[in-house]
VEXMIMI-946767 format. One line per field, with one value per residue (C-alpha): x negated, y negated, z. Coordinates in steps of 0.25 Angstrom, whole numbers, plus 2048, in hexadecimal, padded with zeros to 3 digits. Layout:
N
x <- (X, ...)
y <- (Y, ...)
z <- (Z, ...)
***
This chain:
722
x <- (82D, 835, 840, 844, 853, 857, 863, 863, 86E, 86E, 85F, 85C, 86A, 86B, 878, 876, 86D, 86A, 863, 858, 84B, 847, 838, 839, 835, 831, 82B, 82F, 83E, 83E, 84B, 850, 858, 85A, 85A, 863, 864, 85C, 84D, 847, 851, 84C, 83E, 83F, 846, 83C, 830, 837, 837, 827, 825, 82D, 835, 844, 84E, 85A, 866, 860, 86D, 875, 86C, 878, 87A, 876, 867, 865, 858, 853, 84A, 849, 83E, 843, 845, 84D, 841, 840, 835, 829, 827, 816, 81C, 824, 81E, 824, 81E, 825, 824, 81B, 815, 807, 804, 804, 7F8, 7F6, 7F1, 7EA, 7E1, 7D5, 7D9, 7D6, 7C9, 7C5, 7BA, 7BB, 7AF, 7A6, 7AF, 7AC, 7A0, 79D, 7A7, 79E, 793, 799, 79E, 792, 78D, 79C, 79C, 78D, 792, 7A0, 797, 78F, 799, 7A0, 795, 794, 7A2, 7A1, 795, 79A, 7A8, 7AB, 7B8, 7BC, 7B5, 7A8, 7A1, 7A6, 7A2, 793, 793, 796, 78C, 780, 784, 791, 797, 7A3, 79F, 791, 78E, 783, 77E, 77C, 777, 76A, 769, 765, 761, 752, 756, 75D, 753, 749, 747, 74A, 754, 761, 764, 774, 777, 781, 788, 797, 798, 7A6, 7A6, 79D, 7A1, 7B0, 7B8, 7B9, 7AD, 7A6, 7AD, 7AA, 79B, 79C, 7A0, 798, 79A, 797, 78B, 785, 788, 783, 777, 775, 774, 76B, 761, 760, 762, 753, 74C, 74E, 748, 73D, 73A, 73D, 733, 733, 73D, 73A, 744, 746, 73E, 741, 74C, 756, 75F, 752, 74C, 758, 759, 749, 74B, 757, 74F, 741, 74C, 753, 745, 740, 734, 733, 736, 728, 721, 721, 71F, 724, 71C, 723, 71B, 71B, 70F, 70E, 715, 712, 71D, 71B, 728, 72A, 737, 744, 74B, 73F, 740, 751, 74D, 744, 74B, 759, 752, 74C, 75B, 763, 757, 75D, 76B, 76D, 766, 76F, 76B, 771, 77C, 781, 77E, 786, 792, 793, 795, 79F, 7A6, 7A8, 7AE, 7BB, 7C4, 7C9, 7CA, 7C0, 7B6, 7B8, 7B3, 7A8, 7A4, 7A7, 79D, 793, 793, 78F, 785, 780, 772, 779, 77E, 771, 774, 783, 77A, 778, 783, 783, 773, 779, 784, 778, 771, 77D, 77E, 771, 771, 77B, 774, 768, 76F, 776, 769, 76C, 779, 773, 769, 771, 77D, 772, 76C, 777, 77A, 76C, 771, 77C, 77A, 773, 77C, 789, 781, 781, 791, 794, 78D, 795, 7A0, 79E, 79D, 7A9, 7B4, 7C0, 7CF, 7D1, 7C9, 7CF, 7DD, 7D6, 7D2, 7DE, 7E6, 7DC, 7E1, 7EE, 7EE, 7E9, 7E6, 7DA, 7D4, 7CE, 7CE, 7C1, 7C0, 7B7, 7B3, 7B4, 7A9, 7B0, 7BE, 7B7, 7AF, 7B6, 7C4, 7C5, 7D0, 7CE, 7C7, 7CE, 7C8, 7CC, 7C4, 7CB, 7C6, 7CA, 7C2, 7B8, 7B4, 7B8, 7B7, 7BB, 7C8, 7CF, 7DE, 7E7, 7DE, 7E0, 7F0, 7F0, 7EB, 7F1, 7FE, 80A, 807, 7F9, 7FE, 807, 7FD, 7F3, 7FF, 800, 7F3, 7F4, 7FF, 7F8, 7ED, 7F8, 7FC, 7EF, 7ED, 7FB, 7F7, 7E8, 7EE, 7F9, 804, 812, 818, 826, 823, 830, 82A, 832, 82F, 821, 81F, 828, 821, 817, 813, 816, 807, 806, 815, 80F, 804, 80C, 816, 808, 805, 813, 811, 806, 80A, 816, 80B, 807, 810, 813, 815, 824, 82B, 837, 834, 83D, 840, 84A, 843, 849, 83D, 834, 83D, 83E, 830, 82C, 836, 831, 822, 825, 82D, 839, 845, 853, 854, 849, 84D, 859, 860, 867, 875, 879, 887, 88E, 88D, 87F, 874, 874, 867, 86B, 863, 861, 86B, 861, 855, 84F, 855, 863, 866, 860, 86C, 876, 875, 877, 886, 88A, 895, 89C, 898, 89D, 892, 888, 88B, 88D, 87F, 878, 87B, 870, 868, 86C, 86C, 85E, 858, 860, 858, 84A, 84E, 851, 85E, 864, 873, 873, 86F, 877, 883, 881, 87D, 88C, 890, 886, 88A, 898, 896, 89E, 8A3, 8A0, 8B0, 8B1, 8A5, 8AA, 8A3, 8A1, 89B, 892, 88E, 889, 880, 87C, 879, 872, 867, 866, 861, 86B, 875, 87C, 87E, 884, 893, 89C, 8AA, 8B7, 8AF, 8BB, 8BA, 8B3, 8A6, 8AA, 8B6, 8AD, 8A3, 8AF, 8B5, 8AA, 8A5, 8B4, 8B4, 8A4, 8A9, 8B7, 8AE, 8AA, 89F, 892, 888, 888, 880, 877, 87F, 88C, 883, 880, 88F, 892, 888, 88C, 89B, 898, 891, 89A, 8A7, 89F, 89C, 8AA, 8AF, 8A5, 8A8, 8B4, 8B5, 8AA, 8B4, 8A7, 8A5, 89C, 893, 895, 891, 885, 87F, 872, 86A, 86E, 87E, 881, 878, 87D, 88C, 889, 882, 88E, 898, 88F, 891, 8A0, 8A4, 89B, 8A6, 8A6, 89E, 8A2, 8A3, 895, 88F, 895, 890, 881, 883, 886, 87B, 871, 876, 879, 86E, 863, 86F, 874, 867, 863, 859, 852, 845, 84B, 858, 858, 85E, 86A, 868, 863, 870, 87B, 886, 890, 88C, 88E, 89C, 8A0, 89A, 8A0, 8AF, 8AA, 8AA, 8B5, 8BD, 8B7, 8BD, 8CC)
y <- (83B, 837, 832, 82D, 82F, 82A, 828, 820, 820, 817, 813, 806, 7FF, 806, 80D, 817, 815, 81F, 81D, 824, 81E, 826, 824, 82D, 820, 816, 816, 80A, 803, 7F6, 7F4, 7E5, 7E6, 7D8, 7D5, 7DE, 7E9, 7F4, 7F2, 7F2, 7FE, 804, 804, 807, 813, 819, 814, 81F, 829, 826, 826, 832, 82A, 829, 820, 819, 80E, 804, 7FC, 809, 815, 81D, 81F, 82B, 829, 82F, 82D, 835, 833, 83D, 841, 845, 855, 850, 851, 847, 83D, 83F, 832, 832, 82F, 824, 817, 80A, 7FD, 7F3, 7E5, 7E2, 7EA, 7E5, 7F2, 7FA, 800, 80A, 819, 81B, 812, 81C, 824, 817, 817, 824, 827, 838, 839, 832, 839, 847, 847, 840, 84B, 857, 852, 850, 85D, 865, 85C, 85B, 86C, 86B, 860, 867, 875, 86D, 866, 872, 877, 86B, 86B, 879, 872, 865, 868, 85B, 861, 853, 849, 84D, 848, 83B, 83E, 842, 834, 82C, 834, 831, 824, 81C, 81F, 828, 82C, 82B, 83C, 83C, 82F, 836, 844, 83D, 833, 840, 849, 849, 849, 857, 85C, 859, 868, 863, 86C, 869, 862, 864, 86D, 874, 869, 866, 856, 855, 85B, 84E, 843, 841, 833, 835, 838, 830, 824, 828, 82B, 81A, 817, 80F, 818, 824, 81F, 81A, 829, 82F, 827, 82B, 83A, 837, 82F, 83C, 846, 83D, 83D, 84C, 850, 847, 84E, 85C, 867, 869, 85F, 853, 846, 842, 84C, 85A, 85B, 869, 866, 867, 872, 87A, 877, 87C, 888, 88C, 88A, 891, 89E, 89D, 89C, 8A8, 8A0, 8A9, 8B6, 8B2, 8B2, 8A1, 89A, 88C, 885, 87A, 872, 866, 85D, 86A, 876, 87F, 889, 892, 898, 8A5, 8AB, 8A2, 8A7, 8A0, 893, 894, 895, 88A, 881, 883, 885, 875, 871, 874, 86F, 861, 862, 869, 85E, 858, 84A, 84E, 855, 84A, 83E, 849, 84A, 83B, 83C, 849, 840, 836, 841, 845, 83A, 842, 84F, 84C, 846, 852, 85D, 853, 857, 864, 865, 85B, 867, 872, 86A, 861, 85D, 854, 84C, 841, 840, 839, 82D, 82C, 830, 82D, 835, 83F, 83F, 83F, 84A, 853, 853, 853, 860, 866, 863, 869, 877, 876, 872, 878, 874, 866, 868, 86D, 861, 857, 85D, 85D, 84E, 84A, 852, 84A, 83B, 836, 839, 834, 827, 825, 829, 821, 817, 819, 819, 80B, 805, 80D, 806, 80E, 80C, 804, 7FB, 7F8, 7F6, 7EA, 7E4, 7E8, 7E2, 7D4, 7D3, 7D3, 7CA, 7BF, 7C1, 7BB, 7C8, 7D3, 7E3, 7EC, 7FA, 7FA, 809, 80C, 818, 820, 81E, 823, 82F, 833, 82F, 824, 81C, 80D, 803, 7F7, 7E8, 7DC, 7CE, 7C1, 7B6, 7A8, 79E, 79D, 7AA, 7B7, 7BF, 7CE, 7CF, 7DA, 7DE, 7D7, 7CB, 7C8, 7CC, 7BE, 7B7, 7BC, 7B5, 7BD, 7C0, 7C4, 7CE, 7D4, 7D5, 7DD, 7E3, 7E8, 7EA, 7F6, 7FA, 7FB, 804, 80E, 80D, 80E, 81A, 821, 81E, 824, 832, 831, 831, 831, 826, 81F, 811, 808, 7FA, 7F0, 7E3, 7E3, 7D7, 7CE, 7C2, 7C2, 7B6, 7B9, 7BC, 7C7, 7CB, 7CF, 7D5, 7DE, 7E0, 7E3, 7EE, 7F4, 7F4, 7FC, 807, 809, 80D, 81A, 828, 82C, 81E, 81A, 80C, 806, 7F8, 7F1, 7E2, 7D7, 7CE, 7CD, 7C6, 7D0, 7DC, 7D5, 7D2, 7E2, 7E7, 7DF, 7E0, 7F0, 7EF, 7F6, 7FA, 7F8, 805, 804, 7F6, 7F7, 7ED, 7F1, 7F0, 7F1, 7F2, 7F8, 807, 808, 804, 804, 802, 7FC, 7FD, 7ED, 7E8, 7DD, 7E4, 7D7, 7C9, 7CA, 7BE, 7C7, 7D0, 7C6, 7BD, 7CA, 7CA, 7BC, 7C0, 7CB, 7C9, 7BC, 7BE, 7BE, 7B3, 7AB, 7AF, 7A9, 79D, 799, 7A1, 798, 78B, 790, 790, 783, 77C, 782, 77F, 770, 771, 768, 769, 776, 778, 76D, 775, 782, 77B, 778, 786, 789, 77A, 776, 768, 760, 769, 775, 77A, 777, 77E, 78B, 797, 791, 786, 790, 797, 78C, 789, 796, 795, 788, 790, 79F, 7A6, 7B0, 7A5, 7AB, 7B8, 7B0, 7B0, 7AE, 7B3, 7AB, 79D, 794, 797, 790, 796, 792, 79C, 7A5, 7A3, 7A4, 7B1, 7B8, 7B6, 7BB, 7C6, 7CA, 7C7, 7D1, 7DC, 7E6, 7E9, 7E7, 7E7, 7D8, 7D6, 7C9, 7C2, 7C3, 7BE, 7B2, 7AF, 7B1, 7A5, 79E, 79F, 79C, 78F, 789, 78B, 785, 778, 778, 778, 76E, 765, 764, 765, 758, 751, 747, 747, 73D, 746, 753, 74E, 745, 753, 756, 761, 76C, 76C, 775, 770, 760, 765, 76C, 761, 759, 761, 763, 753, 754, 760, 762, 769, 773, 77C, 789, 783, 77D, 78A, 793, 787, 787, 797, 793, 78A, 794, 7A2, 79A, 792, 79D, 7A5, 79A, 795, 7A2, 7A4, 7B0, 7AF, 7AF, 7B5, 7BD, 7B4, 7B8, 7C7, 7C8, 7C1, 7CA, 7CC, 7CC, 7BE, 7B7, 7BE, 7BA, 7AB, 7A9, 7AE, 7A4, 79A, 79A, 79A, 78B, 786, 783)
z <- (7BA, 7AE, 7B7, 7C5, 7CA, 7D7, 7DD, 7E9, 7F5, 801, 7FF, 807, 800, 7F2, 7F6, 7E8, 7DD, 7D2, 7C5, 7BC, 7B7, 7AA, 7A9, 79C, 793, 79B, 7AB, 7B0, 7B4, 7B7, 7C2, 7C5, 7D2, 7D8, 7E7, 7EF, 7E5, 7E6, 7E5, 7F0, 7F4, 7E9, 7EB, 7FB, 7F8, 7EC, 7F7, 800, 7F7, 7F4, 804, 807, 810, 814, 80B, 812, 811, 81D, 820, 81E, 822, 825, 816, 810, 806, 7F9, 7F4, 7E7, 7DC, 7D3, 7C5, 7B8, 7BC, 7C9, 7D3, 7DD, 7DA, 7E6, 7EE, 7E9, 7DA, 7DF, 7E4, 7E8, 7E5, 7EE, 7ED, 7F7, 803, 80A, 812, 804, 802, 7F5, 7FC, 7ED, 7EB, 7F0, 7E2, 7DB, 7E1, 7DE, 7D4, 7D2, 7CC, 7D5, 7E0, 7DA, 7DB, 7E8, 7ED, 7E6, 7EE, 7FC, 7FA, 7FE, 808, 80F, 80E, 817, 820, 823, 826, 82E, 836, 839, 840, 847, 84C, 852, 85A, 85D, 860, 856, 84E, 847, 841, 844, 83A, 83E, 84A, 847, 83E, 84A, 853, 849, 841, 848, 83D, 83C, 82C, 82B, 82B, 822, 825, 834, 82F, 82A, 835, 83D, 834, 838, 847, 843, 83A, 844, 849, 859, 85F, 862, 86F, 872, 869, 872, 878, 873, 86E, 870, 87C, 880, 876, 877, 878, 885, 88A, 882, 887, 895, 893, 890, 89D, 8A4, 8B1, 8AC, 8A5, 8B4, 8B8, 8AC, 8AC, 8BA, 8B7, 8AD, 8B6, 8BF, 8B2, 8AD, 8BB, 8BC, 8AF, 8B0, 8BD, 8B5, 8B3, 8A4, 8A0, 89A, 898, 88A, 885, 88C, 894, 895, 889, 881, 889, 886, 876, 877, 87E, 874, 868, 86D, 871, 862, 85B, 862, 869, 875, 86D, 866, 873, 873, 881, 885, 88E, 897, 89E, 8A7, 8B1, 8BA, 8B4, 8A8, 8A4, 899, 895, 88B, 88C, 888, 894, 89C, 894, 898, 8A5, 8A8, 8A0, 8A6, 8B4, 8B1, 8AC, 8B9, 8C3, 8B9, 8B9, 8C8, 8CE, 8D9, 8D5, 8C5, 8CA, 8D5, 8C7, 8BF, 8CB, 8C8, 8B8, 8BA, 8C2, 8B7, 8AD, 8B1, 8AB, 8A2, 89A, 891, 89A, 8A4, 898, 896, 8A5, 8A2, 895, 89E, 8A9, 89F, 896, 8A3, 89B, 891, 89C, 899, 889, 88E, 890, 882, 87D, 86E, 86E, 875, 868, 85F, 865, 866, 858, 854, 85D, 854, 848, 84C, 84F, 83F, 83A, 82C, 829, 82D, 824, 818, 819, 819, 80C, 806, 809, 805, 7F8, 7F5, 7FC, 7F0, 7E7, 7F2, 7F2, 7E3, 7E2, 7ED, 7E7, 7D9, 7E2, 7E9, 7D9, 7D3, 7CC, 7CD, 7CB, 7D6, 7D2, 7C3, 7CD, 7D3, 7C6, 7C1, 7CB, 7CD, 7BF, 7BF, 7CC, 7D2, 7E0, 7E9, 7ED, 7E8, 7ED, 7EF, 7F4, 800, 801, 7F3, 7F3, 7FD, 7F8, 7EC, 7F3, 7FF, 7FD, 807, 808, 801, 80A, 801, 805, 7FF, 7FA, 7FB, 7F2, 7F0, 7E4, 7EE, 7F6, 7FA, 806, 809, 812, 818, 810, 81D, 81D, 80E, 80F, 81A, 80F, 801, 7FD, 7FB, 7ED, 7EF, 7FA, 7EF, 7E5, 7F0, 7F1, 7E2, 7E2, 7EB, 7E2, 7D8, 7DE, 7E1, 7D2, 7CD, 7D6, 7D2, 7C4, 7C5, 7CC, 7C0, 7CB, 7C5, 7CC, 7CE, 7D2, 7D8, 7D5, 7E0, 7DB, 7DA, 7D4, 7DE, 7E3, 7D9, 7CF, 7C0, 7BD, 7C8, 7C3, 7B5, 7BC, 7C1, 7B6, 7B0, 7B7, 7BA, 7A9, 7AB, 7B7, 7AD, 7A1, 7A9, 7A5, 7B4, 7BA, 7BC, 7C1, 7C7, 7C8, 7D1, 7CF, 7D5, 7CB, 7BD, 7B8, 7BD, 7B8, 7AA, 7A8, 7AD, 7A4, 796, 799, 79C, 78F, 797, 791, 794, 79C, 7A5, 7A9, 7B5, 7BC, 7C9, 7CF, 7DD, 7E2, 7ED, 7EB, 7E3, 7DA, 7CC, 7C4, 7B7, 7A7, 7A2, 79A, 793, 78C, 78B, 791, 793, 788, 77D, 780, 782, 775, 76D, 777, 776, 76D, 777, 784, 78B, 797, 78D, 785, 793, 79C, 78C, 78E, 79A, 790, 784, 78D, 790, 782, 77D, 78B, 785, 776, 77C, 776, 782, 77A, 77B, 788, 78F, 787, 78F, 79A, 79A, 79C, 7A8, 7B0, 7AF, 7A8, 7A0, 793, 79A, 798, 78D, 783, 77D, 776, 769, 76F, 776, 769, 763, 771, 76E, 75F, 761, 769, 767, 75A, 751, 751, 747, 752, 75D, 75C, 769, 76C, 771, 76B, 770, 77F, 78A, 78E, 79D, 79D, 795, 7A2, 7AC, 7A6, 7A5, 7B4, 7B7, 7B0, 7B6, 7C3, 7C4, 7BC, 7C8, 7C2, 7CB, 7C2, 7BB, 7AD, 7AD, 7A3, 7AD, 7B9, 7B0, 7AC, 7BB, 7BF, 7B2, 7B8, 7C7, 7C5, 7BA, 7C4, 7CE, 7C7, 7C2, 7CF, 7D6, 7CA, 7CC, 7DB, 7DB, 7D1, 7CB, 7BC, 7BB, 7C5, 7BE, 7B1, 7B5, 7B9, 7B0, 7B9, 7C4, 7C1, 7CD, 7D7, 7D4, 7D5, 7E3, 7E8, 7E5, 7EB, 7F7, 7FA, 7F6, 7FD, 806, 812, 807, 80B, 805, 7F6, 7FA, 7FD, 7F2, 7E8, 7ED, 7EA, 7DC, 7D9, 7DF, 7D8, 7CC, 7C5, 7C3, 7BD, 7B1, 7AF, 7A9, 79D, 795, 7A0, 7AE, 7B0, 7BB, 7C8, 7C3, 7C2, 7D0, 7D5, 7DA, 7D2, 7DE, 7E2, 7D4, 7D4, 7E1, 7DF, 7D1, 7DA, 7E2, 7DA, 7D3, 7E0, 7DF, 7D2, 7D3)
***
């Protein structure tokens, strides 16, 4: 990206604007726009472009948009390379700070390792599925089961692994969980009246298996009887000619076929579950189970599978021995997925471990950042070792202190506290993890910099300017930084060591906006002492500069002098060029250099001219030095005409301080029906002073003041003065 065109139509109030930033020899323009211009249009515009979303004019959305940004090789410039840095915006929160937090190493190998023991898990579970009928988020689901805890696998693998390995066969290894455990069910085997209904059964369901010829509650019942019988006929024990004996007080059964042990045990299972007395308790909970459709293939699966009716009362065992069941039946892949673990835990522990203790990047942000700012809290990573190791997502907690304590807080409960500055420096620090994460993946990147550093105090100002230094040190970062504070864009453009082409002023009129290269390549006085001699604008807009120096070099004369040509005060009319030269001469350096034209005239009807000709030139674009000339003008036909029009000498010349503001009080008591003069005089003394009283350090009021107003106030004025 060597260089960035865009033209602009109809995007939030910029009617047209083109222009191209040439990032060839430097990657950073610095852009003053005052109030009302075009920044903030600017910025929402190229924010719209990084979002992919739609650009229009808001009061006009009628009108047409055109919205391009263009590379080098005419290619449009995707919205992941651009990103807008606005002002302020709470709810910002950088999506890459995980990628700060990332050690690869230590996540290779952690990643080798779980490789082989995720490959014997996924095997296993999808044996487990098939059984189960858990598609989704089983393993969540045997977590919970075994632990309450939704990820705690492993942890519950070898809670039960002895109860597996224990060589007992299966209890329900055919039965379908989620054909039993579903929301709804679940919630309706809670019920208290289908608890008195099911404990009812269960009452019966006990009496008739203590009374049971071979059965034996809590120790022998069908369900176990069954898995027996299945296990004897898979191990081929009555193919070798083995006998099983069942016995109870008064009978002796010897059994040796597995046909006959079907028999006797299924003969003993119906005389249970046909009983009248069962049947007549299970009418009563069928009767409960047809709510709904899920409830009503519960009864369905409840009818085929009758014996698992007692296991309801306890229904999280039953859960337990569902899967245990399962388990049991894919004994070796168990066995090989929990070797493998074994393997690898020790290792995973001491990674982990490392992973817990690792200073990574985002870590030098924070320092970075509690360096460059003051700010009463400090940032930590609460999950560190699985951002690191399974690419979670941040948990960011925060620690607020004060000279005395510090206690952890939540990130909405500091914002209530924070003042305005602090939230924008939090603010800036999540910038910054974007930055820093853009900057680590080497992403080419078009910043549009609104005004990040409004509101803040000069220290943090510099900080920032610091750091905008530093973004603009790396090859395929790029920057527009937007400003409507001339200070700020001064201060960025010398400390970046910015040349004259990559510093733009803007122009708004009508029909467009115009970006504009600086005129000044330092402080505009440089430039105009070297025009004193041709350019009457010039000469005119040093003299508060001049007046300036003479007031810090003490030189009281000097400065009372050219105070004259800024108040109207006695002599004022009648001090010509020459005696301006020598005002001049008597302060500034290469007096020999400073030689001014027409030196018989009147610096007033130099003053008066120039504002004339500036105001009938139709150019909209006005130059510092004519804005200053303009004010210079506005104020000195004012106090000419409230002079006058207050007619008391003795008054006008006792004034020592605040010229304007003395003569508008005046007149106020005089005059006070005149309501209109009143009001366009107050304009005056408020758009004025910050204007005149100008120097080398602060002279920005005047640049942010709109050209068409000091035109229209100085026409104005001069409808005043007879």
């Amino acid at each position: 990206m060597k260089k960035a065109h865009i033209k602009f139509e109809n995007c939030y109030g910029i009617r047209k604007l083109e222009y191209s930033f040439d990032f060839g020899s430097r990657r950073v323009y610095a852009v003053y726009s005052p109030n009302g211009v075009m920044k903030t249009s600017f910025a929402k515009t190229f924010k719209d472009i990084s979002k992919n979303a739609e650009t229009q004019d808001l009061i006009f959305p009628e009108r047409k948009t055109k919205r391009q940004v263009r590379d080098d090789l005419g290619s449009e410039i995707a919205g992941s390379k651009i990103f807008v840095i606005e002002p302020y915006n709470e709810s910002f929160k950088s999506e890459k700070l995980s990628t700060l937090l990332v050690n690869s190493k230590l996540k290779e190998q952690y990643e080798k390792i779980h490789l082989e023991i995720d490959n014997k898990k996924e095997t296993f579970l999808k044996e487990l599925k098939s059984i189960s009928g858990v598609k989704s988020e089983i393993e969540e689901t045997i977590s919970e089961v075994f632990t309450r805890i939704p990820r705690s696998f492993f942890k519950a693998m070898l809670r039960i692994e002895a109860e597996v390995l224990d060589g007992s066969p299966p209890e329900f290894p055919t039965i379908v969980y989620k054909n039993i455990f579903n929301d709804k069910v679940e919630g309706f085997l809670q019920t208290k009246d289908f608890k008195a209904k099911l404990a009812e059964y269960i009452s019966k369901y006990h009496k008739l298996i203590d009374a049971s010829v071979y059965f034996k509650r809590g120790v022998f019942n069908h369900n176990n009887a069954s898995v027996i019988g299945k296990n004897l006929r898979e191990n081929g024990f009555f193919k070798a000619s083995h006998s099983v004996s069942l016995n109870n007080k008064s009978i002796r059964k010897e059994i040796t076929t597995e046909k006959e042990l079907e028999e006797v045990i299924e003969k003993e299972k119906q005389a249970i579950l046909s009983n009248p007395e069962l049947v007549a308790a299970f009418e009563e909970v069928d009767k409960k189970l047809s709510a709904n459709k899920e409830l009503r293939d519960f009864r369905d699966y409840l009818l085929e599978n009758m014996s698992i009716l007692p296991e309801l009362s306890h229904p999280e065992a039953f859960k337990e021995k569902i899967w245990i069941s399962y388990f049991k039946t894919k004994i070796e892949l168990f066995k090989l997925m929990i070797a493998e673990y074994k393997v690898g835990k020790e290792e995973i522990e001491k990674i982990v471990e490392h992973a817990k203790k690792e200073v990574t990047e985002w870590r030098n942000v924070i320092d970075e950042f509690n360096k460059r700012f003051s700010v009463p809290f400090r940032l930590s990573v609460g999950n560190q070792e699985d951002v690191i190791l399974k690419s979670e997502g941040p948990s960011v907690k925060f620690e607020f202190f004060d000279s005395a304590d510090s206690r952890s807080v939540e990130e909405k409960e500091l914002l209530s506290v924070l003042s305005t500055g602090e939230k924008r420096a939090l603010y800036l620090l999540n910038i910054i993890f974007e930055v820093e994460a853009r900057r680590k993946s080497a992403h080419e990147t078009l910043f549009v910099v609104d005004d990040i550093a409004d509101s803040f105090d000069y220290k943090n100002k510099y900080a920032i300017i610091e750091y905008l230094k530093d973004i603009s040190e790396n090859d395929f970062f790029y920057q527009i930084v937007l400003t409507h504070n001339y200070d700020f864009y001064r201060t960025i453009s010398g400390r970046l060591d910015m040349k004259r082409e990559f510093k733009l002023n803007t122009s708004k009129t009508d029909s467009e906006v115009k970006l504009l290269v600086e005129k000044y390549q330092n402080n505009p006085f440089s430039t105009w002492k070297k025009h004193l001699h041709d350019d009457n604008s010039m000469m005119l807009a040093s003299i508060p500069f001049v007046r300036n120096l003479a007031e810090y070099c003490g030189d009281d004369p000097v400065f009372q002098k050219l105070t004259s040509l800024l108040h109207y005060k006695e002599g004022s009319d009648s001090i010509t060029v020459s005696d301006l030269e020598k005002l001049f001469k008597s302060i500034l350096k290469d007096k020999q250099s400073i030689t001014l034209q027409n030196q018989s005239k009147l610096v007033l009807e130099i003053i008066f001219e120039t504002a004339d000709s500036i105001c009938a030139d139709a150019n909209e674009i006005i130059e510092l030095e004519n804005k200053i000339v303009l004010a210079m003008a506005i104020r000195l036909k004012s106090e000419v005409f409230m002079v006058k029009k207050i007619a008391d000498d003795t008054f006008w010349r006792g004034i020592t301080k605040h010229q304007s503001y003395a003569l508008i009080s005046k007149f106020k008591k005089i005059f006070p029906a005149d309501k209109k003069t009143i009001k366009l005089l107050e304009q005056v003394n408020l758009m004025t002073p910050e204007n005149i009283h100008i120097n080398s350090f602060m002279y920005e009021p005047i640049l942010d003041m709109s050209n068409q107003h000091l035109k229209s106030l100085l026409t104005d004025v001069k409808a005043l003065v007879p």
